[in-house]
MARTOR-58858 format. One record per residue: residue number from 1; x, z, y of N, C-alpha, C in turn. Coordinates in steps of 0.2 Angstrom, whole numbers. Atoms other than C-alpha are relative to their C-alpha. Layout:
<node><num>NUM</num><n_east>X</n_east><n_up>Z</n_up><n_north>Y</n_north><ca_east>X</ca_east><ca_up>Z</ca_up><ca_north>Y</ca_north><c_east>X</c_east><c_up>Z</c_up><c_north>Y</c_north></node>
...
# end
This chain:
<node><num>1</num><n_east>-2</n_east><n_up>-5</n_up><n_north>5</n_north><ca_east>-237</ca_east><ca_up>-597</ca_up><ca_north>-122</ca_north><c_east>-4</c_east><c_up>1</c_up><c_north>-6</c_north></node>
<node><num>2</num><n_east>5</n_east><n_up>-1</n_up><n_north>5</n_north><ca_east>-252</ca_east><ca_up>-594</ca_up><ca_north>-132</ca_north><c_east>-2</c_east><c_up>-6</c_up><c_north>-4</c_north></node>
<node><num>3</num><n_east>3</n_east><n_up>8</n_up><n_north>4</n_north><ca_east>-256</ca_east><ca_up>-611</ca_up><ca_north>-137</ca_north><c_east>5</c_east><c_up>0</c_up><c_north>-5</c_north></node>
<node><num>4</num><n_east>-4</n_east><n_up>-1</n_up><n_north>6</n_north><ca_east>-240</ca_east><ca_up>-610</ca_up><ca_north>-144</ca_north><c_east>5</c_east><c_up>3</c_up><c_north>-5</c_north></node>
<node><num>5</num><n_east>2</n_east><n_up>-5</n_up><n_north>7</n_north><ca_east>-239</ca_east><ca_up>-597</ca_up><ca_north>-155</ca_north><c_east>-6</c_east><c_up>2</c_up><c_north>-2</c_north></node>
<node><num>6</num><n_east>5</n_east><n_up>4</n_up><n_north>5</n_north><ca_east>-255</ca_east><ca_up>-601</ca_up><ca_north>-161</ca_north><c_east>1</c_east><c_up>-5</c_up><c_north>-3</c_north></node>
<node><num>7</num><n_east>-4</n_east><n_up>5</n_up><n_north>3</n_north><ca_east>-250</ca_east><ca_up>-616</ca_up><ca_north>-165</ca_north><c_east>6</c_east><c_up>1</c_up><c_north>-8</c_north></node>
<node><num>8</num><n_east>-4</n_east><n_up>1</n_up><n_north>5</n_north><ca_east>-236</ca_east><ca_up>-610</ca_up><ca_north>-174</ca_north><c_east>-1</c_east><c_up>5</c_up><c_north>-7</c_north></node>
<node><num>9</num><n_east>3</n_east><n_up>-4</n_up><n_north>6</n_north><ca_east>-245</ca_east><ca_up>-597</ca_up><ca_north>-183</ca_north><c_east>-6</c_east><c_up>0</c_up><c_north>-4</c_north></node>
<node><num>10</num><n_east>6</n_east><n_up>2</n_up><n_north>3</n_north><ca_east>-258</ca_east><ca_up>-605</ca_up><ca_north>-190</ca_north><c_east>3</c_east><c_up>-9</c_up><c_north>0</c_north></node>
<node><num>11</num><n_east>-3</n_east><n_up>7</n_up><n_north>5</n_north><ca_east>-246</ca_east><ca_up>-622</ca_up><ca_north>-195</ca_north><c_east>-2</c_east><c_up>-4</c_up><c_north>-4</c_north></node>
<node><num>12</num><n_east>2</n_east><n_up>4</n_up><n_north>7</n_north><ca_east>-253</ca_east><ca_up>-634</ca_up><ca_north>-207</ca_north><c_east>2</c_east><c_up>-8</c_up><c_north>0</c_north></node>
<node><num>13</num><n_east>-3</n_east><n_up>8</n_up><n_north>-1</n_north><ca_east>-244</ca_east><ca_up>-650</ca_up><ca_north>-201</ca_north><c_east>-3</c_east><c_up>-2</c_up><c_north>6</c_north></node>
<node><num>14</num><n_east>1</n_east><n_up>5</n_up><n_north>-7</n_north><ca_east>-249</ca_east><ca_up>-664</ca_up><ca_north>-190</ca_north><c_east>-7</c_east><c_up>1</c_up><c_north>3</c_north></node>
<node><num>15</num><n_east>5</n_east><n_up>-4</n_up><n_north>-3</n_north><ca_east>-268</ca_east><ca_up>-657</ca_up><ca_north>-187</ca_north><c_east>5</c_east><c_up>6</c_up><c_north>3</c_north></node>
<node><num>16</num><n_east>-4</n_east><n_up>-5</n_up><n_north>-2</n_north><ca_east>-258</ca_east><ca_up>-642</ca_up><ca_north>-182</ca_north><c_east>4</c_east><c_up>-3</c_up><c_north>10</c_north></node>
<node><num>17</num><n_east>-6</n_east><n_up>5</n_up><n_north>-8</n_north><ca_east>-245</ca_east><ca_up>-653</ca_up><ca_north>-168</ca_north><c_east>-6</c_east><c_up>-4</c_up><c_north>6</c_north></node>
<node><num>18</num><n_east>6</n_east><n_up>5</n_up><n_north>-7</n_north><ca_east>-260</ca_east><ca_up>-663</ca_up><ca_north>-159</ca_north><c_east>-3</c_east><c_up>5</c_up><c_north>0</c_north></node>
<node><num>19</num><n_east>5</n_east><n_up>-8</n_up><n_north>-3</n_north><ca_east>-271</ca_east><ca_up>-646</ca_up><ca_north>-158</ca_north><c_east>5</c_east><c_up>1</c_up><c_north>3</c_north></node>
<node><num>20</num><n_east>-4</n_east><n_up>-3</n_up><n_north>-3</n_north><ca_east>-256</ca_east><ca_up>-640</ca_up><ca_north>-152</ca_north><c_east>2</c_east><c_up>-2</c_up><c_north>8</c_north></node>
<node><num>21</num><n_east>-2</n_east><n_up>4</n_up><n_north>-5</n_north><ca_east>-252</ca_east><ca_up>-653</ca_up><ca_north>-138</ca_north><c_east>-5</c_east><c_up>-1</c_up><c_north>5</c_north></node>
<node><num>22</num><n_east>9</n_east><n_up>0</n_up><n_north>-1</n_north><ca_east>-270</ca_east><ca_up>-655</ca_up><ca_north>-137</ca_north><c_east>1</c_east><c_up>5</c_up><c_north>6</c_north></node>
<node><num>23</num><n_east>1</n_east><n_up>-5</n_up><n_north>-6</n_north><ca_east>-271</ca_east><ca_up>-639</ca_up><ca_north>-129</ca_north><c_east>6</c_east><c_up>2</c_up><c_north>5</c_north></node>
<node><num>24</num><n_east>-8</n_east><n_up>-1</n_up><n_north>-4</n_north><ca_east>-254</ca_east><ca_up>-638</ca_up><ca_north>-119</ca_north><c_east>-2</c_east><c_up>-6</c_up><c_north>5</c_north></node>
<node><num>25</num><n_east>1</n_east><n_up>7</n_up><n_north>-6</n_north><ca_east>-260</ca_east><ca_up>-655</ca_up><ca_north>-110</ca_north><c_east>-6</c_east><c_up>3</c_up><c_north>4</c_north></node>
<node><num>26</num><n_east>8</n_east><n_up>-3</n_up><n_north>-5</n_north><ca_east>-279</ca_east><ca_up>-648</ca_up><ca_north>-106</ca_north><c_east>2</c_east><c_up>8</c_up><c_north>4</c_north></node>
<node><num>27</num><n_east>-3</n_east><n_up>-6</n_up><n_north>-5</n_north><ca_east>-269</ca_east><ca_up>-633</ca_up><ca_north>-98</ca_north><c_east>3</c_east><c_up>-1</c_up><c_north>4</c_north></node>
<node><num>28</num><n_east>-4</n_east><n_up>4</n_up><n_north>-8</n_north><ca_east>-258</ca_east><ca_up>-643</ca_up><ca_north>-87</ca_north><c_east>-4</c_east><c_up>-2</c_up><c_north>3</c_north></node>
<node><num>29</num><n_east>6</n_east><n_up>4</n_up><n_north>-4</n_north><ca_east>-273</ca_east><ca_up>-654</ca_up><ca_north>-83</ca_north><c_east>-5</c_east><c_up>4</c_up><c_north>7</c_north></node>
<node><num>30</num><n_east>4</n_east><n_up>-4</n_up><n_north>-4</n_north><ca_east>-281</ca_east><ca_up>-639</ca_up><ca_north>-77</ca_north><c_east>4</c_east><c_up>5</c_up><c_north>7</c_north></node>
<node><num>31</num><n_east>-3</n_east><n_up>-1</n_up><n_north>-9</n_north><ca_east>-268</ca_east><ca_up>-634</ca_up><ca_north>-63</ca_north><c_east>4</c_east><c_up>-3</c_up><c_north>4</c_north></node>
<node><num>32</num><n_east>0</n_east><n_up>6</n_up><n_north>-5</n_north><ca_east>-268</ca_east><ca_up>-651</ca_up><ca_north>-56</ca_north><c_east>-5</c_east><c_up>-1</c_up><c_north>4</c_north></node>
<node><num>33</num><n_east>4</n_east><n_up>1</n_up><n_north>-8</n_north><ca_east>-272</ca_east><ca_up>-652</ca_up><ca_north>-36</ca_north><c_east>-2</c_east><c_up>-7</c_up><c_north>0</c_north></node>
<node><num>34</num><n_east>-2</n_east><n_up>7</n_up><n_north>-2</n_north><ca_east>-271</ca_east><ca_up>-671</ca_up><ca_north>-40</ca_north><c_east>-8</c_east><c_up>-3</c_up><c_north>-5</c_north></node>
<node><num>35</num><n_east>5</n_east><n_up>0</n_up><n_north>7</n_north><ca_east>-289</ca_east><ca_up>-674</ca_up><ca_north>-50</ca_north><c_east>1</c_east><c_up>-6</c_up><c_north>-2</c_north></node>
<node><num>36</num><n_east>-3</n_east><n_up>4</n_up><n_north>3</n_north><ca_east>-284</ca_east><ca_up>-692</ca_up><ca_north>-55</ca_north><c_east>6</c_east><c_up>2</c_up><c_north>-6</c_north></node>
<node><num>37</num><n_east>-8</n_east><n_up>-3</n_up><n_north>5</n_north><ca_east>-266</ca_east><ca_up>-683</ca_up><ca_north>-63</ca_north><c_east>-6</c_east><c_up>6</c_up><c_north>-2</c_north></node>
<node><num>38</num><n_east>4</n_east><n_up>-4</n_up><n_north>4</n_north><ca_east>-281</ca_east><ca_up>-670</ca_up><ca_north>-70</ca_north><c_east>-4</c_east><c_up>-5</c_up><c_north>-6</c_north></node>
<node><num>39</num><n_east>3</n_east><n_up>4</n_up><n_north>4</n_north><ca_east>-290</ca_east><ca_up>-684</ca_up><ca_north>-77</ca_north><c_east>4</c_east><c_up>-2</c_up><c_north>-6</c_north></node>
<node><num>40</num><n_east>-6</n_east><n_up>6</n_up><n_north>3</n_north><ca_east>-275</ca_east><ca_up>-694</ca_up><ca_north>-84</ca_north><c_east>1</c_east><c_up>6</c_up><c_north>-7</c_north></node>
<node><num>41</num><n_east>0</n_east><n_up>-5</n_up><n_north>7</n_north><ca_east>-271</ca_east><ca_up>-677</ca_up><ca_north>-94</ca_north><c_east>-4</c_east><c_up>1</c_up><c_north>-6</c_north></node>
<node><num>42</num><n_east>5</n_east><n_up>-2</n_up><n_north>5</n_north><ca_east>-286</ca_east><ca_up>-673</ca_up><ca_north>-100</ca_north><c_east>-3</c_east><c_up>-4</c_up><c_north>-6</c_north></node>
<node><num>43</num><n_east>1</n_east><n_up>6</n_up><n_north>4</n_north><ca_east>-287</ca_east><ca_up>-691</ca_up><ca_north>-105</ca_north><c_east>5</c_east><c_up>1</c_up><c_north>-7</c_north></node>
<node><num>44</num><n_east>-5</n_east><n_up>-1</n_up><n_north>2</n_north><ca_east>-271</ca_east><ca_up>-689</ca_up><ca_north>-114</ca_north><c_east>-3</c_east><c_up>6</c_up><c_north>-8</c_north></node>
<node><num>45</num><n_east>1</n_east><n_up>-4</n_up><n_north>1</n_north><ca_east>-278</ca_east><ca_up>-671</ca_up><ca_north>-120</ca_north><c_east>-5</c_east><c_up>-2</c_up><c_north>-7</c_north></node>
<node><num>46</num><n_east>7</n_east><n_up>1</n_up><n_north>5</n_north><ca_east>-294</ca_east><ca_up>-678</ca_up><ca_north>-130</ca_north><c_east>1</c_east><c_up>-6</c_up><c_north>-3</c_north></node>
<node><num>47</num><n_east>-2</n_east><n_up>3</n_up><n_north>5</n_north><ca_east>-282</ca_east><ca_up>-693</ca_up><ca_north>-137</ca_north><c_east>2</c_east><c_up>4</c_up><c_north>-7</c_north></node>
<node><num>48</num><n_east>-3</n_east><n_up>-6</n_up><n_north>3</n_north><ca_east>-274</ca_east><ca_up>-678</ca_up><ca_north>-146</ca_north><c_east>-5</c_east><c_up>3</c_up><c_north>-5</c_north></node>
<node><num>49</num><n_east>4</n_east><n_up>-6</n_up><n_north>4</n_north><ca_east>-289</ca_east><ca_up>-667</ca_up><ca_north>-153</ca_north><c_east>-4</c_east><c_up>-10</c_up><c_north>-5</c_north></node>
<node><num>50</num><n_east>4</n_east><n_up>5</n_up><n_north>5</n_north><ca_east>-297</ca_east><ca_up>-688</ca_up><ca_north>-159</ca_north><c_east>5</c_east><c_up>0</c_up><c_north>-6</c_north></node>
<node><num>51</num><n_east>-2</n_east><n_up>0</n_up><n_north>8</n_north><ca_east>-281</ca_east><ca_up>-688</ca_up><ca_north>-171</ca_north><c_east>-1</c_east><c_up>4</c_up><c_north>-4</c_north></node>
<node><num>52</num><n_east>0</n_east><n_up>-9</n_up><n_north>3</n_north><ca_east>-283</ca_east><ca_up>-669</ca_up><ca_north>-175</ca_north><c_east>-9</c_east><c_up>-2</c_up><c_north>-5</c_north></node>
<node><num>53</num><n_east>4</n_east><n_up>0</n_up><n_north>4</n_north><ca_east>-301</ca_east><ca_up>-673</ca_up><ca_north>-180</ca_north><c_east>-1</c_east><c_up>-6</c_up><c_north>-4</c_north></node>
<node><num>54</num><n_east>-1</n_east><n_up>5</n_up><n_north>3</n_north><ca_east>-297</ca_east><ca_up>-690</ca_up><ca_north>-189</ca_north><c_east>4</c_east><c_up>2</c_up><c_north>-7</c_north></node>
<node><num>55</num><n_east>-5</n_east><n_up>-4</n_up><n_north>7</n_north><ca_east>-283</ca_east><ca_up>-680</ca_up><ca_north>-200</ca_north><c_east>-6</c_east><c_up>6</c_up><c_north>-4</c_north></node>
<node><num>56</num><n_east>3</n_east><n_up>-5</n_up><n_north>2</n_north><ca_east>-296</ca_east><ca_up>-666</ca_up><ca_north>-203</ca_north><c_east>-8</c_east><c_up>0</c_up><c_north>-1</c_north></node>
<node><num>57</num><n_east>4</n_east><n_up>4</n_up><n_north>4</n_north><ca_east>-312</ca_east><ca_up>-677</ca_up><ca_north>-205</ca_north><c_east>-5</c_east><c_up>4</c_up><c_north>3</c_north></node>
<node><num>58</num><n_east>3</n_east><n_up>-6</n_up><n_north>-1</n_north><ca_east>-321</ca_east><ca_up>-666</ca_up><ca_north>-194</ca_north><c_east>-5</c_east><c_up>-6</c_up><c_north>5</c_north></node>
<node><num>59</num><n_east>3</n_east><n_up>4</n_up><n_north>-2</n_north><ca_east>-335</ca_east><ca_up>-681</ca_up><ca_north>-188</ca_north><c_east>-4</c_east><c_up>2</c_up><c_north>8</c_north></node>
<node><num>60</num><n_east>2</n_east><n_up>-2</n_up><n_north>-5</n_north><ca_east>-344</ca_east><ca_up>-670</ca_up><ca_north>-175</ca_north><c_east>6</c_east><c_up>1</c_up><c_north>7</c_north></node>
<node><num>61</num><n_east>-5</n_east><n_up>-1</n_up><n_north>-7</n_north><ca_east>-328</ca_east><ca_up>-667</ca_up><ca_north>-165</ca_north><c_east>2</c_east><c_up>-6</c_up><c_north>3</c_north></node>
<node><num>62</num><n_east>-2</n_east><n_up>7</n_up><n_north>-2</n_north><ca_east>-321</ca_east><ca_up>-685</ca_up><ca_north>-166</ca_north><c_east>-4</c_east><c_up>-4</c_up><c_north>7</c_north></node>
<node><num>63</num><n_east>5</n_east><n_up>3</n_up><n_north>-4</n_north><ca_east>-340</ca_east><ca_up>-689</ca_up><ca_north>-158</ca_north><c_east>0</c_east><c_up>4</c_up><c_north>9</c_north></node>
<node><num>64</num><n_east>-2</n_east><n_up>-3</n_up><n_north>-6</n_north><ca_east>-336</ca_east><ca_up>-676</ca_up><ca_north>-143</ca_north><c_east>4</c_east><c_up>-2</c_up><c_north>3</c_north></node>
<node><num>65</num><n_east>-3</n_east><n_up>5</n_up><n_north>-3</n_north><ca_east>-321</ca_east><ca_up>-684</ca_up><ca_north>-141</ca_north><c_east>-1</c_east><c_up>-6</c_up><c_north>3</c_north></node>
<node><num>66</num><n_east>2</n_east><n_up>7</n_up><n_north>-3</n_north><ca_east>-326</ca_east><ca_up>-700</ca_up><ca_north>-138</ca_north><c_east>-5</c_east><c_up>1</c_up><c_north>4</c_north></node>
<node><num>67</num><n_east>2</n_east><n_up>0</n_up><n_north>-4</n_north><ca_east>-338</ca_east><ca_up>-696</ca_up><ca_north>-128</ca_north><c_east>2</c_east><c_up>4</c_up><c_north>7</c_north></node>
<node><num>68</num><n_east>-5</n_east><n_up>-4</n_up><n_north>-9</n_north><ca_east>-325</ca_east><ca_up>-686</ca_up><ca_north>-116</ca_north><c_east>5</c_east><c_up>-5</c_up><c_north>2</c_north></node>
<node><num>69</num><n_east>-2</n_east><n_up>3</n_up><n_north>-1</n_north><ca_east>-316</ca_east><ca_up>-700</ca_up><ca_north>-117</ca_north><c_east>-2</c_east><c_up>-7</c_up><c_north>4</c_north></node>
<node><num>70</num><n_east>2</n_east><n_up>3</n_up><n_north>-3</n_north><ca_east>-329</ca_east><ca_up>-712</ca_up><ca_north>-111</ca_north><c_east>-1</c_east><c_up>4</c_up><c_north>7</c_north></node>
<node><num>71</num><n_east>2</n_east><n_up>-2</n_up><n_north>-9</n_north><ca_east>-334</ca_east><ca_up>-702</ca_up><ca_north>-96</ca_north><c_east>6</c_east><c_up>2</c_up><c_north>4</c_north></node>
<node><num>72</num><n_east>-7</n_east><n_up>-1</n_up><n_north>-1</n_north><ca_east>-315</ca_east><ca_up>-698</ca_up><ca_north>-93</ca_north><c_east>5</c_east><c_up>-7</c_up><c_north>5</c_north></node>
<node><num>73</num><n_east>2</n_east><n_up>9</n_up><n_north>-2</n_north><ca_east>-312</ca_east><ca_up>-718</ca_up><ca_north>-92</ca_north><c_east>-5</c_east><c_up>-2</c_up><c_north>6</c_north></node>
<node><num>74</num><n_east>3</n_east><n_up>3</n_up><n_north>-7</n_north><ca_east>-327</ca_east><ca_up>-721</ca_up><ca_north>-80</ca_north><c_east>-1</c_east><c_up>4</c_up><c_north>6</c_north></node>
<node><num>75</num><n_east>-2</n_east><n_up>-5</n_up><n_north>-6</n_north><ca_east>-322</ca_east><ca_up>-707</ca_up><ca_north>-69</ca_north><c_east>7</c_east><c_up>-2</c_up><c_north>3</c_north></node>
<node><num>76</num><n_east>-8</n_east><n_up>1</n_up><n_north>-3</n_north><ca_east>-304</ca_east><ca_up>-714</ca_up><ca_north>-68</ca_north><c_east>-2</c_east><c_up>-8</c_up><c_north>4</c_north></node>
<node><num>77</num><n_east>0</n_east><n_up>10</n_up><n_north>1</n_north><ca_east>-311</ca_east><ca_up>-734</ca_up><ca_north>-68</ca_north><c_east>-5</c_east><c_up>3</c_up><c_north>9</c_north></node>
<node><num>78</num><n_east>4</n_east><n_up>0</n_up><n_north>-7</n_north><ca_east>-324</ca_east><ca_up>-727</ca_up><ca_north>-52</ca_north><c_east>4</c_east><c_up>4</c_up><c_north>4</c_north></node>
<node><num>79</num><n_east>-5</n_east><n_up>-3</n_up><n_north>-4</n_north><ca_east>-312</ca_east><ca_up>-718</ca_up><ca_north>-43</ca_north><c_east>5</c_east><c_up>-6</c_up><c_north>3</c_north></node>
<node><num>80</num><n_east>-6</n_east><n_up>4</n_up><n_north>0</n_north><ca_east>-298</ca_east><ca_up>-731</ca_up><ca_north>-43</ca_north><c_east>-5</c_east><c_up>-6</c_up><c_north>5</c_north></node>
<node><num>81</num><n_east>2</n_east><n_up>4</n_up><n_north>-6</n_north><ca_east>-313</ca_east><ca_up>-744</ca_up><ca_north>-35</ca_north><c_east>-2</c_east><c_up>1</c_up><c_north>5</c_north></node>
<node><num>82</num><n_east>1</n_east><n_up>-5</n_up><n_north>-8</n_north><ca_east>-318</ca_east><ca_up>-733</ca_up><ca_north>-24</ca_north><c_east>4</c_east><c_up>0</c_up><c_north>5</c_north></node>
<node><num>83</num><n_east>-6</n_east><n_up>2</n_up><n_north>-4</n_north><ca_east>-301</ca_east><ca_up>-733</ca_up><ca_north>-17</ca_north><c_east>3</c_east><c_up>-5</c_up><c_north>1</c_north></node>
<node><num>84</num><n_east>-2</n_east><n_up>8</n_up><n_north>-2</n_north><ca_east>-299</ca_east><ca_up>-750</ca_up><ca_north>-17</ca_north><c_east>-4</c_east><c_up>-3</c_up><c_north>5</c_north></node>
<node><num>85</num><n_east>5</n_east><n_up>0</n_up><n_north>-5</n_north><ca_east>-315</ca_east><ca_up>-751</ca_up><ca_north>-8</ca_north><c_east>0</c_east><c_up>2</c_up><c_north>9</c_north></node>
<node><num>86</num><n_east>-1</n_east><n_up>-4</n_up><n_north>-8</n_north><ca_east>-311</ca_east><ca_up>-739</ca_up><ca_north>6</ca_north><c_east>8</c_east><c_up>-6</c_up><c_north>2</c_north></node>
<node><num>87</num><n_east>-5</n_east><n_up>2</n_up><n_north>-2</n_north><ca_east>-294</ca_east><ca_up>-747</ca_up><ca_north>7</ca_north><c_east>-1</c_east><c_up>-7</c_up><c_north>3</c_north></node>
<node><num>88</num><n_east>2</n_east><n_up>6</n_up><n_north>-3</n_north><ca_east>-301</ca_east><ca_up>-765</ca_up><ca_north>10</ca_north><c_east>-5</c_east><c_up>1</c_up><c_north>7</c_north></node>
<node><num>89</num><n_east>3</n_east><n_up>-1</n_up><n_north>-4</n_north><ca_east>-314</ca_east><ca_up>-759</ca_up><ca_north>22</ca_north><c_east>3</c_east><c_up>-1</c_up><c_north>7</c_north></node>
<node><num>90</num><n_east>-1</n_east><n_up>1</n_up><n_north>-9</n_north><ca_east>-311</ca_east><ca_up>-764</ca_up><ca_north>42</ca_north><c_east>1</c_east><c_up>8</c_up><c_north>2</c_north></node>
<node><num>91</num><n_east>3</n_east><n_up>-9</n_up><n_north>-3</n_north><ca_east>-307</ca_east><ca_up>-747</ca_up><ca_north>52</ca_north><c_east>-5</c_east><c_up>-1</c_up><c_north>5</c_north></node>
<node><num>92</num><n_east>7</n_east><n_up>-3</n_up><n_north>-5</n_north><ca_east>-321</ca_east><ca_up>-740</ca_up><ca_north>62</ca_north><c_east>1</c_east><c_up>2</c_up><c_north>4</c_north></node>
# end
């Protein structure tokens, strides 16, 4: 609710809609039991705020994003081998 009435009251177009999303996705992100399906959002989540600071030119923030982006990706990419790992593994 707050995301978006902020969002709607402080409008200025398309940086407007991706902040908006932005923050609506990293709020779902955060009341997933599933930390993979937490990842995935948050991933989704830090797509959104890169167009926002591309449209608004804001270099510092673009570089946060990308960098939560990287560790986002190799937390999803080492996870996923890990479970491929264990699943190969002989039982015990």
């Amino acid at each position: 609710g707050l995301a978006i009435a902020l969002t709607i009251a402080t409008w200025a177009g398309w940086p407007s809609a991706l902040a908006g999303t932005g923050a609506l996705l990293a709020a779902a992100a955060r009341l997933q039991a599933d930390i993979q399906r937490m990842r995935m959002l948050l991933l989704a989540c830090s797509l959104c705020w890169v167009g926002h600071n591309l449209l608004v030119g804001s270099v510092s923030g673009l570089m946060c994003d990308v960098l939560s982006i990287g560790g986002l990706l190799a937390a999803l990419w080492g996870y996923r081998e890990t479970a491929r790992r264990v699943a190969a593994a002989p039982p015990a």
